[in-house]
MARFI-423294 format. One record per atom (N, C-alpha, C): residue number from 1; residue in one letter; x, y, z. Coordinates in nm, 4 decimals. Layout:
<rs>
 miro tike       px       py       pz
  NUM    A        X        Y        Z
...
</rs>
This chain:
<rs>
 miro tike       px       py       pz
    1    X   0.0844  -0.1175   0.0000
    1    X   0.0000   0.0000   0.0000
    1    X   0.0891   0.1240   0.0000
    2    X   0.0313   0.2026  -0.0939
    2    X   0.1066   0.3385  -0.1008
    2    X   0.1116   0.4345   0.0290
    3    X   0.1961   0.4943   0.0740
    3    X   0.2002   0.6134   0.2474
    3    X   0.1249   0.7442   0.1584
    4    X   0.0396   0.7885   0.1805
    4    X  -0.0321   0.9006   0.1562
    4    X   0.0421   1.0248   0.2728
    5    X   0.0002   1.1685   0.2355
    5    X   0.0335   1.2881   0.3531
    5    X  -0.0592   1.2055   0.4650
    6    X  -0.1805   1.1751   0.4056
    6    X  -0.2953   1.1715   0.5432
    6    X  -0.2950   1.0778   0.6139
    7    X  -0.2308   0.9675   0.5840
    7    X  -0.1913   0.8131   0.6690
    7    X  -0.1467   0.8723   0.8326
    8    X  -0.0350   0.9688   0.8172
    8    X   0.0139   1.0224   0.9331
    8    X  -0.0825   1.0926   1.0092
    9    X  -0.1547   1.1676   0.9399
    9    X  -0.2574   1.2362   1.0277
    9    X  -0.3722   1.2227   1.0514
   10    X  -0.4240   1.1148   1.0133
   10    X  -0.5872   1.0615   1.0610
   10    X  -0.5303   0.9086   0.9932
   11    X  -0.5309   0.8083   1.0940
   11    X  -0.5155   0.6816   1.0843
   11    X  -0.6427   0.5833   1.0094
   12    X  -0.7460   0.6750   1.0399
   12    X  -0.8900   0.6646   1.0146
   12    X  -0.9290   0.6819   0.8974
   13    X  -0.8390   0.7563   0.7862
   13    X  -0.8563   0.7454   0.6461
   13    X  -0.8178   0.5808   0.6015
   14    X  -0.7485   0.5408   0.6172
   14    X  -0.6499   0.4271   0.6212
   14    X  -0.7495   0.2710   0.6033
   15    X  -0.8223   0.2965   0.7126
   15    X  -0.9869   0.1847   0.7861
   15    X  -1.0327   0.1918   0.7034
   16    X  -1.0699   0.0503   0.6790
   16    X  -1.1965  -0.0255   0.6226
   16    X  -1.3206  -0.1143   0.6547
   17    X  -1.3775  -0.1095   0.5767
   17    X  -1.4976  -0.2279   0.7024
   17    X  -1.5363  -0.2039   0.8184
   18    X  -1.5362  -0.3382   0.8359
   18    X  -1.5555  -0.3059   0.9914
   18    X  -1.5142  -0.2681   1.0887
   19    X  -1.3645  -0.2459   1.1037
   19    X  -1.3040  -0.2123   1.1791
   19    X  -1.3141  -0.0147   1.1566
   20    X  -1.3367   0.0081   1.0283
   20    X  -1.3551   0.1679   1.0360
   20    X  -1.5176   0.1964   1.1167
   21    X  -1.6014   0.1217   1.0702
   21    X  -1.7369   0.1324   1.1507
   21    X  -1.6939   0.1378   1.3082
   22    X  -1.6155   0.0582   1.3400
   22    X  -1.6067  -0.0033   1.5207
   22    X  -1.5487   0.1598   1.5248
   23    X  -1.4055   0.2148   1.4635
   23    X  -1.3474   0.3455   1.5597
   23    X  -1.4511   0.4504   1.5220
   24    X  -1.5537   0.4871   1.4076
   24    X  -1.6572   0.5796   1.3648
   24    X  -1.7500   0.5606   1.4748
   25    X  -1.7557   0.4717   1.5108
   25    X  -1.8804   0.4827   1.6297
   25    X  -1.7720   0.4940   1.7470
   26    X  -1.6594   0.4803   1.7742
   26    X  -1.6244   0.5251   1.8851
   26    X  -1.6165   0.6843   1.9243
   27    X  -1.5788   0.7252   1.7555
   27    X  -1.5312   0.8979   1.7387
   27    X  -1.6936   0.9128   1.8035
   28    X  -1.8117   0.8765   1.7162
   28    X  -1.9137   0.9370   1.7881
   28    X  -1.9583   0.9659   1.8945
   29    X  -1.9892   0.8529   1.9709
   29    X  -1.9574   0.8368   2.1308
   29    X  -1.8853   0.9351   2.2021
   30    X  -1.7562   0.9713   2.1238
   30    X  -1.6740   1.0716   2.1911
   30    X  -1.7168   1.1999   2.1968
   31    X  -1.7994   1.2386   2.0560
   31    X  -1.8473   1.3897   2.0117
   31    X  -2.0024   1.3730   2.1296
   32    X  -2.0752   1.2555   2.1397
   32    X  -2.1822   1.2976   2.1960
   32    X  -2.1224   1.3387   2.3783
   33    X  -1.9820   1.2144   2.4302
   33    X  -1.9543   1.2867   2.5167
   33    X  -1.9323   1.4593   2.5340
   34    X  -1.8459   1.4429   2.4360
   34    X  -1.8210   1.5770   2.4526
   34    X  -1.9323   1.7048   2.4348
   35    X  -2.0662   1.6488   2.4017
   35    X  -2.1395   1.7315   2.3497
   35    X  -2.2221   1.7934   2.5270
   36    X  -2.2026   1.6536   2.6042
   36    X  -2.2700   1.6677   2.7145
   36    X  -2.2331   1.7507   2.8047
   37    X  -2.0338   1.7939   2.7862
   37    X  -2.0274   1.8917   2.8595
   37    X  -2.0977   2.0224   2.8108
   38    X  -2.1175   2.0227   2.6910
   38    X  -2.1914   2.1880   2.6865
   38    X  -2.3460   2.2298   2.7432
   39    X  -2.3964   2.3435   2.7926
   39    X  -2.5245   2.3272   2.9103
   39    X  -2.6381   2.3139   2.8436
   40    X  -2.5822   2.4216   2.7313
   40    X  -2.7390   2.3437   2.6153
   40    X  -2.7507   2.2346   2.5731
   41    X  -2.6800   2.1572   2.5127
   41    X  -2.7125   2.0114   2.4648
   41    X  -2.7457   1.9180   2.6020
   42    X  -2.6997   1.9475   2.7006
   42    X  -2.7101   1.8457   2.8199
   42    X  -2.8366   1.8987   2.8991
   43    X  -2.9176   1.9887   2.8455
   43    X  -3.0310   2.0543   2.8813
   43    X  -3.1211   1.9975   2.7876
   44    X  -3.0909   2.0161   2.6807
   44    X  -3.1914   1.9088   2.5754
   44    X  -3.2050   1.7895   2.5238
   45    X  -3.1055   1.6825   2.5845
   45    X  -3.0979   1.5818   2.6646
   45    X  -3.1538   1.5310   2.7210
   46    X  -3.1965   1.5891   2.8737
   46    X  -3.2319   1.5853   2.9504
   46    X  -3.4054   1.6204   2.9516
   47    X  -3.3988   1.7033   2.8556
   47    X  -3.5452   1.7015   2.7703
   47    X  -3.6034   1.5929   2.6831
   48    X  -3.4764   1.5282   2.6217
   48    X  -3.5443   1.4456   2.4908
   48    X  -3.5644   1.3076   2.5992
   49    X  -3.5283   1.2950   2.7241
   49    X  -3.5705   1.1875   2.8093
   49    X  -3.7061   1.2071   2.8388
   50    X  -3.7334   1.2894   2.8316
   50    X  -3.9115   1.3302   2.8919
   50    X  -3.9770   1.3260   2.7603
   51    X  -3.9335   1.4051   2.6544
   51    X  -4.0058   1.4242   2.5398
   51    X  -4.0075   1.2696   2.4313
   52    X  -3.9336   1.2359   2.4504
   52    X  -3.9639   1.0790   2.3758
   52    X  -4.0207   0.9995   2.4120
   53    X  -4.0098   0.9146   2.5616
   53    X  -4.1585   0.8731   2.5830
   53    X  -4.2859   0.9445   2.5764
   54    X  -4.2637   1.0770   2.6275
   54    X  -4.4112   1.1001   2.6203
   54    X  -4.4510   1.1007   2.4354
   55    X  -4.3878   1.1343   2.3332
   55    X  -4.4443   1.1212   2.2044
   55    X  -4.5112   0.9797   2.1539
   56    X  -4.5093   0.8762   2.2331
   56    X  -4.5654   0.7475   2.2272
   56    X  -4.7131   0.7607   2.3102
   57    X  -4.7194   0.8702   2.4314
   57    X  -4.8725   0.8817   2.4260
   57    X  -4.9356   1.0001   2.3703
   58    X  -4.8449   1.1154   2.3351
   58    X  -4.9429   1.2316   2.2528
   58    X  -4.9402   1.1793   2.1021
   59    X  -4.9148   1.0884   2.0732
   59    X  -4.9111   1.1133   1.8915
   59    X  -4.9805   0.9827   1.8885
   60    X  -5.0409   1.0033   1.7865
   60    X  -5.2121   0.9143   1.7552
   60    X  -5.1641   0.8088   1.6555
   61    X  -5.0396   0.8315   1.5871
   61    X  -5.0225   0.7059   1.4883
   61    X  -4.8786   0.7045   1.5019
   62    X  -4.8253   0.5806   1.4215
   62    X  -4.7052   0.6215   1.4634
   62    X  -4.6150   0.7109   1.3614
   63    X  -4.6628   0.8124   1.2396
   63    X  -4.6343   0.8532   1.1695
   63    X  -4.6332   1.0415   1.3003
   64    X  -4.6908   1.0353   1.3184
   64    X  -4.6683   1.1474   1.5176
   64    X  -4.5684   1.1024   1.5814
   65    X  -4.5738   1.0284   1.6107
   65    X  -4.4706   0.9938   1.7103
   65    X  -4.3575   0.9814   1.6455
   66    X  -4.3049   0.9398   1.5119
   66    X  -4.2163   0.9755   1.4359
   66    X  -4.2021   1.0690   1.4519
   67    X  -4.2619   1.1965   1.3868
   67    X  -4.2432   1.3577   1.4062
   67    X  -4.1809   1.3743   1.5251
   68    X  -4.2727   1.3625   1.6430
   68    X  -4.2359   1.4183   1.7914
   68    X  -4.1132   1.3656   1.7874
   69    X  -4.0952   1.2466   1.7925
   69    X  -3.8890   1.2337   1.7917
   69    X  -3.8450   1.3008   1.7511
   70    X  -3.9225   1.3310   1.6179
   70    X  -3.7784   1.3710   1.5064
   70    X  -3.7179   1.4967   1.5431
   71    X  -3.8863   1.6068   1.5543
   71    X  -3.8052   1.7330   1.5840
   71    X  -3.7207   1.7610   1.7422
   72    X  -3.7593   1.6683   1.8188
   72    X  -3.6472   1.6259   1.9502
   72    X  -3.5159   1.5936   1.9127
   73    X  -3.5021   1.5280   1.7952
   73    X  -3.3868   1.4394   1.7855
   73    X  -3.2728   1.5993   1.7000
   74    X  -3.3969   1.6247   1.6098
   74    X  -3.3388   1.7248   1.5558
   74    X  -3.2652   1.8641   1.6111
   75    X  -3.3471   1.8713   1.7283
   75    X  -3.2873   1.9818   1.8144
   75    X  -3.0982   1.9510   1.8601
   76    X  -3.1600   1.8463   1.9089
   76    X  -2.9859   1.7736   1.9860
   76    X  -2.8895   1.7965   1.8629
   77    X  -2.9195   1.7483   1.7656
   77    X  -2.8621   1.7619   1.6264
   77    X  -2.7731   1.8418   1.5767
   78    X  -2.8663   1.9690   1.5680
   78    X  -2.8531   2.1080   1.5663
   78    X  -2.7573   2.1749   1.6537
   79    X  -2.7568   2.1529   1.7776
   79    X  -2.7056   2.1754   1.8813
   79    X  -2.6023   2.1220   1.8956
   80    X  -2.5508   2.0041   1.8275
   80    X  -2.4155   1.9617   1.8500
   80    X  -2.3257   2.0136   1.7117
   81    X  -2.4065   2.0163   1.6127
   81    X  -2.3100   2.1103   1.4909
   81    X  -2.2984   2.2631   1.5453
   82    X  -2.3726   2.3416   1.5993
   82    X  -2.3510   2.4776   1.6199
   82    X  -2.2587   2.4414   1.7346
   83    X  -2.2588   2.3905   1.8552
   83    X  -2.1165   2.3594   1.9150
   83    X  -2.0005   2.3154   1.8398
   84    X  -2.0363   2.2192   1.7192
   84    X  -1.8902   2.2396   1.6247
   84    X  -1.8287   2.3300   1.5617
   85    X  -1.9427   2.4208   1.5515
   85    X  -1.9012   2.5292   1.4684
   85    X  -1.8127   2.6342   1.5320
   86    X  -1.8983   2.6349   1.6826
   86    X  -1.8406   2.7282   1.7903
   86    X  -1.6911   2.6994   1.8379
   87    X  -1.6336   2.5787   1.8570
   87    X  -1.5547   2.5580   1.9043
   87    X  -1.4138   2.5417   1.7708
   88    X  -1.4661   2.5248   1.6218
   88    X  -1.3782   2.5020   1.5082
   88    X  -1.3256   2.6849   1.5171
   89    X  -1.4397   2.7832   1.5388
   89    X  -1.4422   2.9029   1.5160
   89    X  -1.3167   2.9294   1.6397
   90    X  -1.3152   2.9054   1.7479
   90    X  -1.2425   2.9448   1.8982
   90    X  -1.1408   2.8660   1.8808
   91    X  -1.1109   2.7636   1.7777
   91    X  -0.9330   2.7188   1.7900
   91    X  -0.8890   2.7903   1.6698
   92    X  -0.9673   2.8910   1.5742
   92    X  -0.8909   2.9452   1.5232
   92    X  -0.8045   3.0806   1.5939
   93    X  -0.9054   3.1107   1.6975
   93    X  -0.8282   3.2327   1.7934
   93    X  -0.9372   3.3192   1.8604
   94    X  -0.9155   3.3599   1.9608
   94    X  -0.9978   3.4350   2.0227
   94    X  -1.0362   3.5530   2.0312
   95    X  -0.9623   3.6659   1.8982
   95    X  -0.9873   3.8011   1.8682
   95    X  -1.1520   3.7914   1.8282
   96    X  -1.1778   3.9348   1.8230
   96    X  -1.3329   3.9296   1.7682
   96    X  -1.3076   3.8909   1.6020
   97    X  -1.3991   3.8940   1.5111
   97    X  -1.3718   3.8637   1.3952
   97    X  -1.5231   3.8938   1.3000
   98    X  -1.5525   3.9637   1.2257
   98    X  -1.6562   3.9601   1.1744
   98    X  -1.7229   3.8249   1.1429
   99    X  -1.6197   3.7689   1.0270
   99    X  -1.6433   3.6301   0.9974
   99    X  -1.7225   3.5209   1.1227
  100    X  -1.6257   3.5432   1.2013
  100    X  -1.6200   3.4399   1.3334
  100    X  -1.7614   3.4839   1.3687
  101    X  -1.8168   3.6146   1.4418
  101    X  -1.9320   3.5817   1.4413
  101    X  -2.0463   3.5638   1.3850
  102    X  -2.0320   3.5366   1.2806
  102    X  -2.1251   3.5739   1.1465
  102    X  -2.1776   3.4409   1.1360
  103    X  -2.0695   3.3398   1.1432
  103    X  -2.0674   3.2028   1.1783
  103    X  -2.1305   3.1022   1.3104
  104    X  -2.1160   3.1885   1.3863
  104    X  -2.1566   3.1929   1.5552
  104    X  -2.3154   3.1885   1.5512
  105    X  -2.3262   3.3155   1.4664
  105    X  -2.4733   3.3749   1.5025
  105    X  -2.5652   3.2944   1.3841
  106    X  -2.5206   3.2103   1.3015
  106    X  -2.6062   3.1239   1.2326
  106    X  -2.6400   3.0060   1.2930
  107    X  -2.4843   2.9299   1.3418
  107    X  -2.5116   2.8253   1.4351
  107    X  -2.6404   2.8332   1.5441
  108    X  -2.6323   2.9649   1.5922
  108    X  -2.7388   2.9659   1.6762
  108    X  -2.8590   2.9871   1.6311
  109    X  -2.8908   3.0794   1.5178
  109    X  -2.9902   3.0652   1.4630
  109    X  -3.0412   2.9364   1.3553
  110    X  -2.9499   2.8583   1.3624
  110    X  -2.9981   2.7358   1.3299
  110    X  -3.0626   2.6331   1.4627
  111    X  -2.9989   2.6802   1.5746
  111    X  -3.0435   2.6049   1.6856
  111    X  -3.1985   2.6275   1.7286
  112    X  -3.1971   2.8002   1.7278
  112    X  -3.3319   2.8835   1.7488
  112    X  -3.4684   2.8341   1.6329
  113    X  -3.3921   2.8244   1.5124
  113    X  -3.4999   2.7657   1.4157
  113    X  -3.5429   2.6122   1.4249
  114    X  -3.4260   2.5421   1.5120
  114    X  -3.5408   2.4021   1.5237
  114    X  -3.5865   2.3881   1.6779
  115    X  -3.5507   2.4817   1.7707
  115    X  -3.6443   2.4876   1.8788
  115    X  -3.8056   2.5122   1.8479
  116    X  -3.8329   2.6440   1.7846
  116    X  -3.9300   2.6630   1.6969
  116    X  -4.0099   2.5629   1.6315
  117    X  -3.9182   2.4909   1.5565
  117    X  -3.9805   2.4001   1.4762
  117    X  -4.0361   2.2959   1.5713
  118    X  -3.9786   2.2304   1.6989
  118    X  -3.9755   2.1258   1.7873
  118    X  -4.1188   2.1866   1.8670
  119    X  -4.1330   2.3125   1.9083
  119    X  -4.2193   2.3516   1.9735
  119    X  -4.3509   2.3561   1.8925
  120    X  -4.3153   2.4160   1.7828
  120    X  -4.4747   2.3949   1.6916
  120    X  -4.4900   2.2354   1.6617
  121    X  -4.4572   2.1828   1.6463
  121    X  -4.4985   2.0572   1.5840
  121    X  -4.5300   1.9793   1.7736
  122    X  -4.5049   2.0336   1.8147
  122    X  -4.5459   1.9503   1.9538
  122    X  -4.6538   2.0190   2.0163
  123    X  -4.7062   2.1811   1.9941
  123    X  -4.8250   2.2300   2.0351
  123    X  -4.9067   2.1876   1.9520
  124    X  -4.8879   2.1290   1.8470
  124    X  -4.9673   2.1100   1.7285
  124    X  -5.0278   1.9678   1.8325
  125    X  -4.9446   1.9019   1.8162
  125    X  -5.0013   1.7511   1.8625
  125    X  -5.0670   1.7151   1.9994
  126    X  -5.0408   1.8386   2.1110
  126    X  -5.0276   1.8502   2.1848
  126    X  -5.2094   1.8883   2.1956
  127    X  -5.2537   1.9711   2.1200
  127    X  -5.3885   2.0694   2.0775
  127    X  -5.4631   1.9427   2.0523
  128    X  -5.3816   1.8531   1.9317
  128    X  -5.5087   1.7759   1.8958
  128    X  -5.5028   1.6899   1.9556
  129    X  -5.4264   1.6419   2.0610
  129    X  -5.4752   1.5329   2.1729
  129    X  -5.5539   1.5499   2.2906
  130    X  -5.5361   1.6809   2.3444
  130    X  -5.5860   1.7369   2.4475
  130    X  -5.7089   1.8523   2.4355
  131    X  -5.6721   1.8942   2.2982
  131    X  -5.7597   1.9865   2.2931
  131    X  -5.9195   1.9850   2.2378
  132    X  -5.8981   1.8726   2.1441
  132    X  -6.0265   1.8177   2.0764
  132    X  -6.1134   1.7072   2.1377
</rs>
């Protein structure tokens, strides 16, 4: 096998099969650890424990209760790329930077747009279980 630049610096290009699946799910594991130290994701977490069972009794089929996960699942989601973003942005350096927050302030408004989304689609279901 030919030595590539990238052999040296991600061993993980290198993996195949199964053995690249086994360290890809370890890297993950690692990012969701790491996701838990931040207060928002470990806040909505701590939400999607409440909010996922309960979407098995507010949602009437299971094409609802799909939804209700999803936009739960989607939040956490969201929330762990705008922490990637935040933290790719802060090892480039800690001056202010137009760029840098320009980048910042989407991450979050990507976070803000599926809270939104998580909240309507759950008053929605929420109305027609309780409300009708």
């Amino acid at each position: 096998m030919t030595q590539t630049p990238h052999d040296d610096v991600n061993p993980q290009k290198s993996r195949t099969g199964l053995h690249r699946i086994l360290h890809a799910t370890g890297y993950s594991l690692q990012g969701l650890r790491a996701g838990w130290g931040e207060t928002a994701f470990r806040q909505e977490a701590i939400a999607s424990f409440v909010l996922i069972p309960a979407a098995f009794w507010v949602g009437r089929g299971w094409l609802e209760v799909a939804m209700l996960v999803a936009v739960v699942l989607l939040v956490m989601i969201t929330e762990l790329l705008n922490t990637g973003i935040e933290t790719a942005i802060d090892r480039i350096g800690p001056e202010w930077h137009d760029l840098s927050k320009r980048a910042k302030d989407m991450g979050s408004a990507a976070v803000l747009l599926s809270l939104l989304l998580c909240a309507g689609v759950w008053a929605s279901a929420l109305y027609s279980r309780l409300g009708s």
